[in-house]
Every structure is written in C-alpha cells, then in structure tokens.
C-alpha positions in Angstrom: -10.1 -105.5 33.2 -11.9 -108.0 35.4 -13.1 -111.8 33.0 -16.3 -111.9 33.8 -17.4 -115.4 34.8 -20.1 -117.7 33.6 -22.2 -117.2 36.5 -21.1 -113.3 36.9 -22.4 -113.3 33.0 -25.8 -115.2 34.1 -26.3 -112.3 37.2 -25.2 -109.4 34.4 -27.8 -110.0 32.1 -30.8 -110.6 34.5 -30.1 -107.3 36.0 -29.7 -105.7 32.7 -32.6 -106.4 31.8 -34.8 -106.0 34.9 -33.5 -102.4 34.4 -34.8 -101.7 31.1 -38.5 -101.9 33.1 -37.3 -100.0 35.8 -36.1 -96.6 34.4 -39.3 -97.0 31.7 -41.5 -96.7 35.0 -39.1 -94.3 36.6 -39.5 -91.9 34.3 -43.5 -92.5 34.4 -43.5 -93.0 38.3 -46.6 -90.3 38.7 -48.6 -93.1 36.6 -47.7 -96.4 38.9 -50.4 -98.3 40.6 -49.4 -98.1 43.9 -50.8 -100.5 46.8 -49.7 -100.4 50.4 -48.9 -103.8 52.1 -47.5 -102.1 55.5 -47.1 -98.3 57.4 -44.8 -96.6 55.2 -44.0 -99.9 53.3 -45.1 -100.3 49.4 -45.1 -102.3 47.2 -45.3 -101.4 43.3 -46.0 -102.5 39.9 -42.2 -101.9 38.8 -40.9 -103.7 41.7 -43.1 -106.6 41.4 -42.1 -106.8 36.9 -38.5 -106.4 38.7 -38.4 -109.5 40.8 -40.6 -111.6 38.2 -37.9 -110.4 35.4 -35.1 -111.6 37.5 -36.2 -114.9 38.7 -37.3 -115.7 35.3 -33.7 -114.9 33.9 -32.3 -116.8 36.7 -34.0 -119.5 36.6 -33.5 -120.1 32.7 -29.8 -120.3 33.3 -29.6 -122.3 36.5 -32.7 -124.0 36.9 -31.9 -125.9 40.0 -31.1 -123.0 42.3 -33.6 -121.8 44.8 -34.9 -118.5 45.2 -35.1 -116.2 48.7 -36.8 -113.1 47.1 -38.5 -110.3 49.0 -42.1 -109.8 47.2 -42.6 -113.6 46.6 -40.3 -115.4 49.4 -38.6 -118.6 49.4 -39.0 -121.0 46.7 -37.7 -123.1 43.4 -34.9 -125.6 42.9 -33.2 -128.1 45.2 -29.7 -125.9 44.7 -27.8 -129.6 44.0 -25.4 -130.9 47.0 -24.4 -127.0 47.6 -27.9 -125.8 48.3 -26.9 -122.5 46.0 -30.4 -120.1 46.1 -30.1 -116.6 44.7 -31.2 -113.6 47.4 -32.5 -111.2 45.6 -34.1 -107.4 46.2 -35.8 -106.3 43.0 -36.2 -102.6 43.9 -33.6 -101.6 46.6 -34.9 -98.1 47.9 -38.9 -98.4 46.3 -39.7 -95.1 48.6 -36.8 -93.6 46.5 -38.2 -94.5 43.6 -41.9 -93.8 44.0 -41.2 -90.5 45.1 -38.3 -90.1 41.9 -35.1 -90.0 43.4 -32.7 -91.6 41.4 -31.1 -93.6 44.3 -32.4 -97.2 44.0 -30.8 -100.9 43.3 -31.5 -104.5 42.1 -29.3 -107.0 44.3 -28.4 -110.0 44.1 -26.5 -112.7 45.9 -26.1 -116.3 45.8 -25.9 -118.1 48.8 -23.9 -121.3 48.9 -24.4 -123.5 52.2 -25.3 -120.5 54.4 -22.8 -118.4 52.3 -23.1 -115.7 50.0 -20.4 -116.4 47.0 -21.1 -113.9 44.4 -22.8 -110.5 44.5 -24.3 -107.8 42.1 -25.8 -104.4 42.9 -26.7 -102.6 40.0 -27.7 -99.0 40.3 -29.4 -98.7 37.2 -29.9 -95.0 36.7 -26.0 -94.1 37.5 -25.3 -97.0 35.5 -23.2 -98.2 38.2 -22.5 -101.9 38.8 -20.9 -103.3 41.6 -19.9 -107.1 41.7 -17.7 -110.0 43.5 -17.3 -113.4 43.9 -15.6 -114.5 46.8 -11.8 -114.4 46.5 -11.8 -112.9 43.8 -11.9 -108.5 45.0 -15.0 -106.6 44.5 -15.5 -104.4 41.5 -17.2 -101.6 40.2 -18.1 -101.9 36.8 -14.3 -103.0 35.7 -12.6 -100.9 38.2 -11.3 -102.5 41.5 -12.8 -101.7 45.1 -10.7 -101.0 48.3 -12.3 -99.4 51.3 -11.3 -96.2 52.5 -7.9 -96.2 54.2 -9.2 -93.1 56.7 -8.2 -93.8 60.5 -10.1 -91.1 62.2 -13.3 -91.5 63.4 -13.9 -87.3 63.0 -12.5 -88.0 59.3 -15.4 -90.3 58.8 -18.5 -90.1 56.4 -20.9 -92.7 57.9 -24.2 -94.4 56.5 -27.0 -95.5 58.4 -30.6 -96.2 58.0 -33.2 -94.5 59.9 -36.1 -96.2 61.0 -40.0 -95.1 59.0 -43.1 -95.4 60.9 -44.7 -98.7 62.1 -41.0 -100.3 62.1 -37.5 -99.8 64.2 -37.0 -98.8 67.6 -37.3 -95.0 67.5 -35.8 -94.1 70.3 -32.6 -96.5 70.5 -31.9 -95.2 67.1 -32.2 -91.2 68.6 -29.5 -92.5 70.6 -27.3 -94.1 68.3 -27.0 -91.2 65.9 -26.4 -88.5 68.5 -23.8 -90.5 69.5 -22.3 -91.0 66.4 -23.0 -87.8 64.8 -21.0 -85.9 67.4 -17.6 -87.7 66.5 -17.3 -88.2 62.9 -17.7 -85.7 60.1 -21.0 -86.6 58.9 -23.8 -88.9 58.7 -26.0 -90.2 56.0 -29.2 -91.8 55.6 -29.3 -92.7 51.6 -32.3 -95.5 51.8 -31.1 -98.0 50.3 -28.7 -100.6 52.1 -27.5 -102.5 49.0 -26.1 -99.3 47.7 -24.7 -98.1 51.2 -22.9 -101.5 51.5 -21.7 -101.0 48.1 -20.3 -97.1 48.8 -18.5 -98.6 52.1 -16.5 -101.3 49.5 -16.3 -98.3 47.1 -14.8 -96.4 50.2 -17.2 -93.6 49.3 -18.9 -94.0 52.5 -16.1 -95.1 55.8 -18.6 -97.3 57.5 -22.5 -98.2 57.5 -25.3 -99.6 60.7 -28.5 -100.5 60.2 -30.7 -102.6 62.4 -34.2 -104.3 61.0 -32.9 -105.4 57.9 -33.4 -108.6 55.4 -31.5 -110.8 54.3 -32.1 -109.8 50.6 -31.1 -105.7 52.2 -27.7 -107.1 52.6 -26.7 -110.5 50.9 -24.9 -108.8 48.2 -23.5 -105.9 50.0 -21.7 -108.1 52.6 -19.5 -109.7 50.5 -18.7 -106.7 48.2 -17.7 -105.0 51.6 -15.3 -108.3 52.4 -14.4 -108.4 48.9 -13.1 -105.0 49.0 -11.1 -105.5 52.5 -13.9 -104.0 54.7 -15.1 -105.9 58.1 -18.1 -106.9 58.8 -19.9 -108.1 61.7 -23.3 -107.5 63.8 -23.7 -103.9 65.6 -22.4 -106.0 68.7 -19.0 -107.2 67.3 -20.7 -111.3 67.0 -20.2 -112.6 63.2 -22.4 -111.7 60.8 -24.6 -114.1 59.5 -27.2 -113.8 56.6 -30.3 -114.5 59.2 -28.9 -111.6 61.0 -30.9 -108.4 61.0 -28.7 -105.4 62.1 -24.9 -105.2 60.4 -21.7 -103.0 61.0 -19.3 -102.3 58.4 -16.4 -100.5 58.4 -12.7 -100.4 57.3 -10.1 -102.1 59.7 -9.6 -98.8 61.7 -12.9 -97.5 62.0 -15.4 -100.8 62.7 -14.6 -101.4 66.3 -15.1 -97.6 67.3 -17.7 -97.3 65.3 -19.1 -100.0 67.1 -18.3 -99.1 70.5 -20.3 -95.3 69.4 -23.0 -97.1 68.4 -23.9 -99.6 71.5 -22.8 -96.4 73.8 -19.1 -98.2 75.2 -16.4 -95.7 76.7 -13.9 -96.9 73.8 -15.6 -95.3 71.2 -12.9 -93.0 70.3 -9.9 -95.8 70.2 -8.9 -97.2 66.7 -9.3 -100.7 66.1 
C-alpha cells in the first residue's frame, strides 16, 4: 500500500469533500438550476459548489499556490520560486451528469514550472481514485497502474471524444474515426477526458485522442498515463505540452500507429 504524501493528503481531502455536494445533487439532478453559457456547453449549480469547494480547500492548505480553474480561470497565489498552481476541472463530464449518468470526475493537477507533478481524478460515484506524483507510478486507489501490454492495433479498445455542436471540426473527426474504427476492436466515446486518461494508465482503455481540449481536461490525466508507463504526445507525434489542445496516448506498441490512423499515414498498421 502506497504512503500517501502531504501534498497527496492536501488533494485527497478537497476532492473528498467536493464529492459529498456532488452525488447530493446527483441524485436530485431533475431539480438543478441549469444555465447555458455556450451550444451544447453548461454550466451548473453543482459544478460551480465543486470548483468553489476545491479552491477553498486548496487554498487553506497551500495558500501561495495559484489557481487555473475552468469556471472561474486563472488566479490566486505567487506559487513561491516554483510557480506551483493547481489545474483543476470541478465536474469532468457535466453533460454526463445533468442528464444522470454516473460517469463524471473532479481533477486535479499541480503544475510546477510548466509541469504537472501530481495528479488526482476522483470518480466519485464508483468511488474510484486515481493518483500520481511524478516518479513515483500512478495508482488507483492503493493498487498500482501499468498500461495495457496489447501489441495489436485490432486487439485495441480505443477512447476518443467526439465533438458536440458549436465546437470541433465535424468533419476531420468523421475521418479520423472511420479510420480508426476499421482497424481496432472498438471505439469509445465516454465524455469525460480526465477519466479516459485515467482508463488508458488503468489499461482499461489501450489508447485515447481528442482534439479541442483544456488544459484542466487533461493536466491530471497526462501524468497518470506517464506514471503508469503510457506515452504521450500531441495527435502529430510533437511533445505534449499543457497549452496543447489535442493529445495522443497510448502504450509503447500502440501510440505511433495509432497516430499514423489518426492523421491518415500509410504506417498505420506498423507497431511502434
């Protein structure tokens, strides 16, 4: 069983308790007050409580950290000489929630000099949490993660996120799944990119793409997925970095071919 850290400890109980509000108003979800702030993009009461919960919590314990949060942006705390800021995604998968599937996530990463150095992901109905620090593996709850160890792209389960209404390019995305879909054994579209990152470190899913994301989508996900032996990069093969808005992850066999599928190459079906 993993020792939890101090600042593991700190990022334990602020989700923990951001929870307790979110399965109340799950289980009441009919009742939320619901305003829109973008095509096919809300915004809710729960998700709001969330994020105010969190930065509350966070703040208590380490007051000089900044915050990068996706309801109320950046703000808070000089971060000392290592610029530390948490990046954080109260509600992971809101259109999940509002319409009650039990799918959804708070996330959390801290980001140290352009860095992410420790991640949570806490699916709160499963009662799942997934967690790293860098160099020290990625976990779930106390068990540790390794990616899947599948070499065969038509052995492959993959994630991906599908682009809603007033966001994405439609049709590049059309393109990308046929090509994908036609090679591997299945593809998924879950809605929520924290916890798709997370099944790729938990080798449940064997890969995950996704373009027009946020930083706060992915901080924490990245490094569970490095944690847990995974690669990760942009769709294109560059390094991934935190401003970055599409990602590719993927075990050592499967990321370049999955890549090459994606952007349409003639070595799709070669191993890495």
């Amino acid at each position: 069983m993993p020792v939890r850290s101090a600042l593991m400890t700190v990022m334990v109980r602020a989700a923990d308790k951001a929870a307790r509000g979110l399965k109340r108003d799950f289980g009441e979800v009919e009742n939320l007050q619901v305003s829109k702030k973008g095509p096919a993009d809300f915004v809710t009461t729960a998700d709001l409580k969330a994020e105010r919960v969190l930065k509350e919590e966070l703040a208590k314990a380490r007051p000089d950290y900044g915050f990068l949060m996706e309801e109320s942006g950046a703000s808070g705390g000089s971060g000392g000489s290592e610029g530390r800021r948490w990046v954080v995604d109260p509600l992971d998968g809101t259109t999940n929630f509002l319409h009650g599937l039990p799918h959804f996530a708070i996330s959390i990463g801290l980001e140290e000099r352009g860095e992410i150095v420790a991640a949570l992901i806490y699916d709160p109905i499963k009662d799942e949490l997934f967690h790293a620090e860098k160099g020290s593996g990625a976990y779930l709850n106390d068990r540790r993660l390794r990616v899947s160890g599948r070499t065969r792209m038509e052995d492959a389960l993959i994630g991906t996120g599908i682009p809603f209404k007033g966001h994405g390019e439609h049709g590049t995305f059309a393109g990308e799944v046929e090509r994908v879909s036609a090679e591997v054994a299945g593809v998924r579209r879950w809605g929520a990119a924290s916890l798709d990152l997370a099944y790729v470190a938990a080798g449940r899913l064997d890969g995950f793409w996704e373009r027009g994301l946020s930083p706060w989508d992915i901080a924490a996900g990245a490094l569970l997925v490095r944690e847990a032996g995974g690669y990760l990069t942009a769709i294109d093969g560059r390094p991934w970095t935190l401003e970055g808005d599409a990602i590719l992850a993927a075990n050592s066999y499967l990321h370049k071919p999955l890549s090459a599928l994606v952007l349409g190459r003639k070595d799709a079906t070669k191993s890495a």
